[in-house]
Every structure is written in structure tokens, then in C-alpha cells.
C-alpha positions, 0 to 999 in steps of 0.5 A: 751525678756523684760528683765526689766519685766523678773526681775520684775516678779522674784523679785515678786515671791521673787527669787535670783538676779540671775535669771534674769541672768541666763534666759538671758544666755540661750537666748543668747544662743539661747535656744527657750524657757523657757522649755530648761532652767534646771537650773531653778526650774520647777514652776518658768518656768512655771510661767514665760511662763505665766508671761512674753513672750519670745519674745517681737516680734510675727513672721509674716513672713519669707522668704528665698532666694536662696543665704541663705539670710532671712528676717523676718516680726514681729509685735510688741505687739501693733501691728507695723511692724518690719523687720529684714534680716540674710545675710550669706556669704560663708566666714562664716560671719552670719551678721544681718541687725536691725532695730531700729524704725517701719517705718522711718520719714525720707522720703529718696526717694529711701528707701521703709520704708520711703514711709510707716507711721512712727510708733515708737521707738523700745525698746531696747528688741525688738531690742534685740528680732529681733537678738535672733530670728536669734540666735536660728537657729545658730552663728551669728558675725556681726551686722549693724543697718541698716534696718527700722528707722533711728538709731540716733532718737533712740540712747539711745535704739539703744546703749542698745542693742548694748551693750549686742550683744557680749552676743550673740556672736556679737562683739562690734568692728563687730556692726555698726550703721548707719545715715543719718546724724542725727546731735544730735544723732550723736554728742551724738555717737561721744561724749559718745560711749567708745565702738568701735562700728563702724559708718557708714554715709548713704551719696549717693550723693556729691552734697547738692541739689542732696542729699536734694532730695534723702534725706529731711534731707539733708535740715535739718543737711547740709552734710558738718556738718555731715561730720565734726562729722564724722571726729571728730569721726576719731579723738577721736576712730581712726577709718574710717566711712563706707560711705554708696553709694546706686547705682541709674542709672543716678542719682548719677552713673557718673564718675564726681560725683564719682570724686566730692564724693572723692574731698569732702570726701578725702583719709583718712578718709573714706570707701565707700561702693557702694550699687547695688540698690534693687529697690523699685519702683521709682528707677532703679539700676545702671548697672555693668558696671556704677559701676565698673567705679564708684568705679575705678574712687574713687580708682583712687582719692585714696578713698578706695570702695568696691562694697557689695554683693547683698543679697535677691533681690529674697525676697524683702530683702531691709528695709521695702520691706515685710512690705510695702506689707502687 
């Protein structure tokens, strides 16, 4: 919902200030649509449904796996493909994976939205839009920018949203956005995000050469000056970075390259979280096998790792897998 819009056609119509509000209240509710709201007077929603769409985003698709994940294609008004996925768990987290651009122009080999066309920023509605679609089928409590784009290209954005997901019922301290190491809007998060908003560094490989070839922005902002943004932000919020491990089987699956992950990151700084790889044609995922040694040979360093749970693999659940096929 645009909300900017929204408070644009109130004040036409020479309503009170908070109207706007109380329609927003309602959303992040998850009411579907301006019909449920009956606090306001019947002509104003009827006006509005004409006036100004419910939704900035238009469902094309969703599909539903056999582990109660959901994933589901929209396409903007001017016609861009936005994905975004409702992960459950059985411990009763409802975590949301966003998206931030249509596409990405980071080109990551591995990352099937970086094999498509770059389209554009996502406003801060249509971001905002992509979680309340998920609220109207119930609670959600966690949320990653994870899914299509690259967060820092689109901080201002991104953080708009953030900031208005505890109204849905997402916390700040339970929001994470993500990087592959954008440097300048990095160091803008680090700089101006008072909220404890976590960070979360997309890293998967120790190795520079090996990095600047899974990843072209490698080349651009080197790894060692990420991490010292990553550290300073330890420093100023005393809070870990999630480091983001995907697994690729014998590219980045050794014992030695795990040893060399902990070397380079060290004990206290960081978390790794290890990523069984949903392939998306070049790639193949590590076995098991590879990544139970992997992680123990990280917890044997001292570097705490987890493995996450592999969500949707029976939807094409990872970014950019449904709107690739389209």
C-alpha cells in the first residue's frame, strides 16, 4: 500500500490527519481490503478502492511446498518481477525472506536472480507490500532481506520498510539485512542504523580469487574491507554479523577452506550460517556428509555455525528461481 498516496488522496478529499493512519492499522493487521476497515465512513472506502490500490504489487503466482513453505511472484504496476517466500517452522517462527530490487546487478554466479535482467529499486511499499500479502494469512515474527537484489543499492528503501515492520508484528531485533558487501551502503548501515537491526554478510569463500569469482563484487569492494565494516559494526551496536555460507560441492566444501574461513574471520565476531545449496543450474550442492565436516572443522577453530534448514527446495524456493522461468 502507497501510503504516500494514500494520505494524498485523504487530504484531498479534506479528511482528518488520521486517516491514513487508521488505514495503515488495518493492514498491518492483515485486513484484505478497504471493505473490512469500519471505522471509516463508507463513501471514503469506496473512494479509496478506486482511488489508490490496495496493493502496489499484483500476484501472479504461488506455490506451496510440502514443508509449509510459500513463495509467491508479483509483478509491479509497471510490469517487474518481485518474489518473496513465508518460511515456517515447527518452533513457530513465520520468517519472511524480501526483496529489495527486480533482479540484481551483482551477477553472483551461483544466485539464479543474477542471471536475469536487472530492473529497478523497489519503493519502500512494494517492499512493505511483499510482507503484508503474507500477513493476511496470519503472524508472521521474523524478516530477512534476503531474496532478489542486493539491500545496500537500496538502503534508503530498504530501511523505510524496516522500520515499519514492528507494526506487522516483526521486530527490529528479529529484521536482518543482508550484503554482499556493498561498501557505501554498508558503511551508511553502520554509520546511521540506531535500530538494532541485525547484519548479515553473504561472504562464501575465504579465498579473494575464489570469492571475485562466485561473486564480481568482490573486485570492486575487497573482502578484507568489508570485513573491517563488519567489525566496526560489532564495535558501535555489540552485535554479531551472520555470516552467510552457501554450500557449493568441490568449490568451497574443503576441510582447509573452512580452517582458512575461521583464520580469516576469527572467534568473536562472527556466526556462520552454512547454506545446503538449492541449485539452480551451474552448481551442484555439497553432500551432507561435506557439510557436517565443514561446520565441525569451524567449531573445532572456535567460529560458532549452524547449518539452516532447507526450506522449499520442491518449489524452486531459492531468489529468483520462479521468475527466472517465466
Amino acid at each position: 500500500m502507497d501510503l504516500d498516496l494514500l494520505q494524498g488522496a485523504a487530504d484531498a478529499r479534506g479528511e482528518p490527519g488520521y486517516r491514513a493512519a487508521q488505514v495503515w492499522e488495518w493492514a498491518a493487521r492483515g485486513a484484505g481490503g478497504y471493505d473490512e476497515m469500519t471505522n471509516l465512513p463508507a463513501s471514503l472506502r469506496d473512494e479509496l478502492a478506486v482511488a489508490v490500490p490496495f496493493s502496489t504489487l499484483t500476484l501472479e503466482e504461488e506455490a506451496r511446498s510440502r514443508d509449509g513453505t510459500v513463495k509467491a511472484l508479483f509483478r509491479t504496476a509497471d510490469g517487474h518481477p518481485v518474489e518473496a517466500v513465508l518460511m515456517r517452522y515447527r518452533d513457530g517462527r513465520r520468517s519472511l525472506c524480501l526483496s529489495s530490487q527486480s533482479g540484481c546487478p551483482l551477477t553472483c554466479t551461483f544466485c539464479a536472480t543474477g542471471a536475469m535482467r536487472f530492473g529497478r529499486n523497489l519503493t519502500a511499499w512494494e517492499i512493505l507490500d511483499q510482507a503484508l500479502h503474507f500477513r493476511r494469512s496470519g503472524e508472521l515474527n521474523h524478516a530477512v532481506f534476503m531474496g532478489m537484489g542486493e539491500p545496500m543499492l537500496n538502503l534508503d528503501n530498504v530501511l523505510s520498510a524496516a522500520r515499519r515492520l514492528p507494526d506487522i508484528g516483526i521486530t527490529h531485533r528479529r529484521t536482518t539485512v543482508s550484503t554482499v558487501g556493498w561498501l557505501p551502503g554498508l558503511r551508511r548501515f553502520v554509520d546511521d542504523v540506531e535500530e538494532p537491526i541485525r547484519l548479515a554478510l553473504s561472504l562464501h569463500a575465504a579465498d579473494g580469487a575464489l570469492r571475485s569469482e562466485l561473486m564480481p563484487v568482490n573486485d570492486r569492494h575487497p573482502l578484507d574491507d568489508v570485513l573491517a565494516e563488519c567489525r566496526r559494526y560489532v564495535a558501535l551496536r555489540g552485535r554479531k554479523v551472520f555470516v552467510e555460507y552457501v554450500m557449493l560441492a568441490g568449490v568451497n566444501d574443503r576441510a582447509e577452506q573452512a580452517r582458512a574461513l575461521a583464520r580469516l574471520l576469527g572467534p568473536k565476531t562472527f556466526k556462520v550460517n552454512l547454506i545446503p545449496y538449492n541449485p539452480t543450474g551451474r552448481f551442484e550442492g555439497s553432500s551432507r556428509k561435506a557439510i557436517a565436516a565443514f561446520r565441525e572443522a569451524l567449531l573445532v577453530a572456535g567460529l560458532p555455525a549452524t547449518v539452516r534448514l532447507t526450506r522449499g527446495r520442491d518449489i524452486d524456493a531459492a531468489c529468483g528461481q520462479l521468475a527466472a522461468a517465466r
